[in-house]
C-alpha positions as CSV (number, residue, x, y, z in Angstrom):
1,X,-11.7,-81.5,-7.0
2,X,-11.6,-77.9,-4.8
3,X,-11.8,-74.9,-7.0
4,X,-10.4,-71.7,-5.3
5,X,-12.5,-68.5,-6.3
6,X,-10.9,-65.1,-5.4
7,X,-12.9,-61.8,-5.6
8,X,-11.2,-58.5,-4.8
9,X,-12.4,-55.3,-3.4
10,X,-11.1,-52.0,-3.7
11,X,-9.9,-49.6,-0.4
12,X,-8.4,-46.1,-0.4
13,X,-4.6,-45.8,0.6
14,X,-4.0,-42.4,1.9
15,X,-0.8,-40.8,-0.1
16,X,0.6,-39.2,3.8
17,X,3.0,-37.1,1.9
18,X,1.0,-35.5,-0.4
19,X,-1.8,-35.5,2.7
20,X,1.0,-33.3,4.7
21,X,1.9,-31.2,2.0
22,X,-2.5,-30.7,1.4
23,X,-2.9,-30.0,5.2
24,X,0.1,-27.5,5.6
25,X,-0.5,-25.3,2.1
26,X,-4.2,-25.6,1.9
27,X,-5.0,-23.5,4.8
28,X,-2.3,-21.0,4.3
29,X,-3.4,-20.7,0.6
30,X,-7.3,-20.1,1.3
31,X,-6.2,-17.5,4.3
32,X,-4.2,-16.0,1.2
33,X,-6.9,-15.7,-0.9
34,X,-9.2,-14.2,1.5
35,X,-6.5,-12.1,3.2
36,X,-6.2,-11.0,-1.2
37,X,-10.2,-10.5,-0.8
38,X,-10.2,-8.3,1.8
39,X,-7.4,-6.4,0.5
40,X,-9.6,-5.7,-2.7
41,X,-12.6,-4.7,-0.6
42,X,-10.1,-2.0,1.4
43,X,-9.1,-0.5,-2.2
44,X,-12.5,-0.5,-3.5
45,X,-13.3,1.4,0.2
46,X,-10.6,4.1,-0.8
47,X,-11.0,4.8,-4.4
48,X,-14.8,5.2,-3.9
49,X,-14.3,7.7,-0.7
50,X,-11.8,9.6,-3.1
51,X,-14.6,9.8,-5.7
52,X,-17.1,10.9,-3.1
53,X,-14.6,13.7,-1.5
54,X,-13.9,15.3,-5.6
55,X,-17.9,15.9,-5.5
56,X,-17.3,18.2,-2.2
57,X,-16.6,21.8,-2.8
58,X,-12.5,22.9,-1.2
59,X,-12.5,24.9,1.9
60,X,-9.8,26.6,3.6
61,X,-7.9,24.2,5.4
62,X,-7.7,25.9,8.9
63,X,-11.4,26.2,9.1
64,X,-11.7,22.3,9.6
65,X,-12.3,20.1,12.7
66,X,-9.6,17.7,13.5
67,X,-12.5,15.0,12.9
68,X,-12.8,17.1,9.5
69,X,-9.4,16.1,8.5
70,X,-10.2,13.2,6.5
71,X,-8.0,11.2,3.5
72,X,-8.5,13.2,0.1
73,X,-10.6,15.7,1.0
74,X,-10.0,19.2,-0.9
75,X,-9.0,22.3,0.8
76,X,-7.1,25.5,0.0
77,X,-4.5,27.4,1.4
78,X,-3.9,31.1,1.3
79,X,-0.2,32.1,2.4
80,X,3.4,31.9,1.7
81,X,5.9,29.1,1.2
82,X,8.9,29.6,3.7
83,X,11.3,28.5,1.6
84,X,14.0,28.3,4.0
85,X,12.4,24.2,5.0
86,X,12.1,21.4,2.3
87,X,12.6,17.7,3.0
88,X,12.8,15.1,0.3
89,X,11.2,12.0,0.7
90,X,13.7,9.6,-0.1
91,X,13.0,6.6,-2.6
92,X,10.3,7.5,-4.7
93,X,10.2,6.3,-8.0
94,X,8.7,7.2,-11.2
95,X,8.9,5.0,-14.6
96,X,12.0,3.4,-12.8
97,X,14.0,6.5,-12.3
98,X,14.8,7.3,-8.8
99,X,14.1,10.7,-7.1
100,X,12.2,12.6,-4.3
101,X,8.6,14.6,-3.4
102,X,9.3,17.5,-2.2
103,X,7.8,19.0,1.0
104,X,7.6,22.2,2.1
105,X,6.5,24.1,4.6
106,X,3.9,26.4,3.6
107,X,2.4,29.2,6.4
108,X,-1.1,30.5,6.4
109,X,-2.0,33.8,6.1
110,X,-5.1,34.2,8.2
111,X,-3.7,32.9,11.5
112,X,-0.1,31.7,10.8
113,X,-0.8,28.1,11.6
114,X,2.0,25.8,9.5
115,X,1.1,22.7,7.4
116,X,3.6,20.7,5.4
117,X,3.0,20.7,1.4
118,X,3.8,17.9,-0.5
119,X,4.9,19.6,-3.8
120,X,5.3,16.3,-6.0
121,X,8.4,14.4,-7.4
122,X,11.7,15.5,-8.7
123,X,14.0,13.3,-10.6
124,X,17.4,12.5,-8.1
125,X,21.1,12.3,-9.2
126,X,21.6,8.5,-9.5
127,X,25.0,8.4,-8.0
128,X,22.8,10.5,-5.2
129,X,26.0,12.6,-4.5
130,X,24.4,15.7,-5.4
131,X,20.4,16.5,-4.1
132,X,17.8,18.3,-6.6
133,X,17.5,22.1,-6.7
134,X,14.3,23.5,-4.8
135,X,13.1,26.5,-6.5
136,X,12.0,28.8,-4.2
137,X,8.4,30.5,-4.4
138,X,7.8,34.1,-3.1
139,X,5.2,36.3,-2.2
140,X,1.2,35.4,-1.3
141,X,0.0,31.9,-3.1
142,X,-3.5,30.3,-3.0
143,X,-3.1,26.8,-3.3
144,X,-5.2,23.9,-3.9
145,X,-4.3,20.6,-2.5
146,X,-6.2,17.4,-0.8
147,X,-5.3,15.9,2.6
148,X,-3.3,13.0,2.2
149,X,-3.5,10.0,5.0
150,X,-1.5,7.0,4.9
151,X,-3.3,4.1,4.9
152,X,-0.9,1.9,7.0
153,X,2.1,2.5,9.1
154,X,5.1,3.8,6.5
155,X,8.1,1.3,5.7
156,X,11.5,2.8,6.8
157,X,14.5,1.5,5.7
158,X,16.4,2.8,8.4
159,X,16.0,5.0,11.5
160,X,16.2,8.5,11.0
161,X,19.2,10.9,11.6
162,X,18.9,14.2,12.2
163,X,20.3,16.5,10.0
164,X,21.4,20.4,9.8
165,X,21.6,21.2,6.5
166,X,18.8,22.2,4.3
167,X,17.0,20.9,2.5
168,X,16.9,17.5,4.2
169,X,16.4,14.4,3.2
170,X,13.9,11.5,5.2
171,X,11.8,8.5,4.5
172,X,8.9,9.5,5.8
173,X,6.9,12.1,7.1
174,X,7.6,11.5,11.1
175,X,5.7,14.5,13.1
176,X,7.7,14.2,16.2
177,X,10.7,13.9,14.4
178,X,10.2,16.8,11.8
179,X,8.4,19.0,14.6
180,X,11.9,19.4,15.9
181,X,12.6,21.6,13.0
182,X,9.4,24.0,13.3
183,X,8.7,26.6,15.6
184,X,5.1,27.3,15.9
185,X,1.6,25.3,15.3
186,X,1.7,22.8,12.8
187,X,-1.4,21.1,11.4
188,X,-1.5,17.6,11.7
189,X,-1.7,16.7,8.2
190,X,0.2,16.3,4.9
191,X,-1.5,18.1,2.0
192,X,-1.1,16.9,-1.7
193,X,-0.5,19.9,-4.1
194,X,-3.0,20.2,-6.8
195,X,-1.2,19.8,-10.4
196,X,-2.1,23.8,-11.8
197,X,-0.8,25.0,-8.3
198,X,1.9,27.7,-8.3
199,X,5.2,25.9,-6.9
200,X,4.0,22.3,-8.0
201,X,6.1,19.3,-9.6
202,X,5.3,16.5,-11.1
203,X,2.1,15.3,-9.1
204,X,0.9,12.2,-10.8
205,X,-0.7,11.1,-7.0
206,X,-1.7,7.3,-6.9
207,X,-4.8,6.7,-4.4
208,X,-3.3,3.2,-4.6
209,X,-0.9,1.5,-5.5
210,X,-2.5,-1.9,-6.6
211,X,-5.8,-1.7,-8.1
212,X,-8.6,-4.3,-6.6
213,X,-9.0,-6.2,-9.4
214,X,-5.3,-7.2,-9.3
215,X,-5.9,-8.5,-5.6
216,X,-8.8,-10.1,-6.7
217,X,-7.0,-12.0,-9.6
218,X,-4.4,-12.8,-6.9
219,X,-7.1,-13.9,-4.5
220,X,-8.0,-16.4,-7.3
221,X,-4.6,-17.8,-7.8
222,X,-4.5,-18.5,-4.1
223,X,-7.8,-20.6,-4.4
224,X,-6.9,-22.3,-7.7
225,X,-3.6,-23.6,-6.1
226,X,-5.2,-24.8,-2.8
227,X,-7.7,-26.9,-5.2
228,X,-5.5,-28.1,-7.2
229,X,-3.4,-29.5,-4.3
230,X,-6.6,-31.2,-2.9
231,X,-7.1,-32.6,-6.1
232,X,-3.8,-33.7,-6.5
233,X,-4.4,-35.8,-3.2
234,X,-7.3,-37.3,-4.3
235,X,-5.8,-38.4,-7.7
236,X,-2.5,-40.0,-5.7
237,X,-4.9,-41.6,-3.6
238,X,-6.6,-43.4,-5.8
239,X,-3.7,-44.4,-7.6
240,X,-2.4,-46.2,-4.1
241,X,-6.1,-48.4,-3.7
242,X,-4.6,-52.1,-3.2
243,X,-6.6,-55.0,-4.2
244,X,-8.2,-56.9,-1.4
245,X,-8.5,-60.6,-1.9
246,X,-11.5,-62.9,-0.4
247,X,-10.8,-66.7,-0.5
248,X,-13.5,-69.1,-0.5
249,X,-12.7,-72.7,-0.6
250,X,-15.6,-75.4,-2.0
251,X,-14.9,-78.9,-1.8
């Protein structure tokens, strides 16, 4: 009489199309969570020089280095608007309703050098058939206002045309292309008006636009999804082991 015993073992089977799926998104996920990471750390980077630059007293604007010209630091400005130059930053908006910032040209007093004044936002017409009225500011002003950099190369939605008739409207602030339109020395820089400024709008300025802790929480997001993924291999995986039977034969 033979009596057949059977024993069985247990062996991974690799799910391949989950494994795909795992070796495409993981990567790009964790590069997204630490591209979200590093993202946070630039913010935290700007809102803590912006912090530092409020502690330094505001000096007149012409009296600094080009090295000197750093994001948010505070100057002031003695001179005159000439109110004959304004562009409009186009596509600004504030609590969902579209509208402009208003820059204007604003000439210095001490030595007639010319920097460009963002004045803040103004509500636009919506059928955008008609552009916002610029009030015009006369006689001698002392501003305050902090230098405003971009942190990264401006988004244009289309090249810019140039225009004759004032005041004009652009996407961003292009030196070559709006040094066309002044005569004279213009200051590389774009000054932010302070709020209680003679000639200001609405100037409800944003260091940024995304706060870190919202790229961190991103960054997170990123990471959960590329471990759940991984996990999701390992659980199909198992689910696809495949008994293994041994045969042993006695007589």
């Amino acid at each position: 009489m033979a009596k057949q015993l059977s024993s069985k073992k247990r062996h991974w089977q690799l799910d391949w199309k989950t494994g795909v799926l795992t070796l495409i998104f993981v990567p790009i996920a964790v590069s997204l969570g630490f591209w979200q990471l590093d993202r946070a750390e630039e913010k935290r980077q700007l809102l803590f020089q912006q912090e530092q630059q409020t502690l330094v007293p505001p000096v007149p604007v012409q009296s600094l280095k080009e090295e000197e010209l750093v994001a948010n630091r505070r100057v002031t400005l003695n001179g005159y608007f000439e109110n004959s130059k304004d562009w409009l930053l186009d596509n600004r908006m504030r609590n969902g309703k579209p509208g402009y910032e208003v820059v204007s040209l604003f000439i210095i007093a001490e030595n007639q050098q010319k920097v460009l004044v963002n004045r803040g936002w103004v509500p636009g017409d919506i059928s955008r058939k008609a552009l916002p009225s610029i009030k015009s500011i006369e006689g001698l002003q002392q501003l305050q206002a902090s230098i405003y950099i971009s942190p990264g190369k401006p988004l244009t939605l289309a090249e810019e045309i140039q225009q004759t008739e004032w005041p004009k409207v652009i996407q961003q602030i292009d030196w070559s292309f709006v040094g066309q339109d002044i005569e004279g020395e213009l200051l590389p820089v774009l000054l932010r008006i302070d709020p209680y400024s003679h000639g200001a709008y609405l100037t409800d300025w944003t260091v940024v636009n995304i706060q870190p802790e919202k790229h961190t929480a991103y960054a997170v997001q990123w990471f959960a999804m590329a471990s759940i993924l991984l996990l999701l291999f390992i659980i199909r995986s198992r689910n696809m082991m495949k008994p293994q039977s041994n045969n042993n034969k006695r007589r």
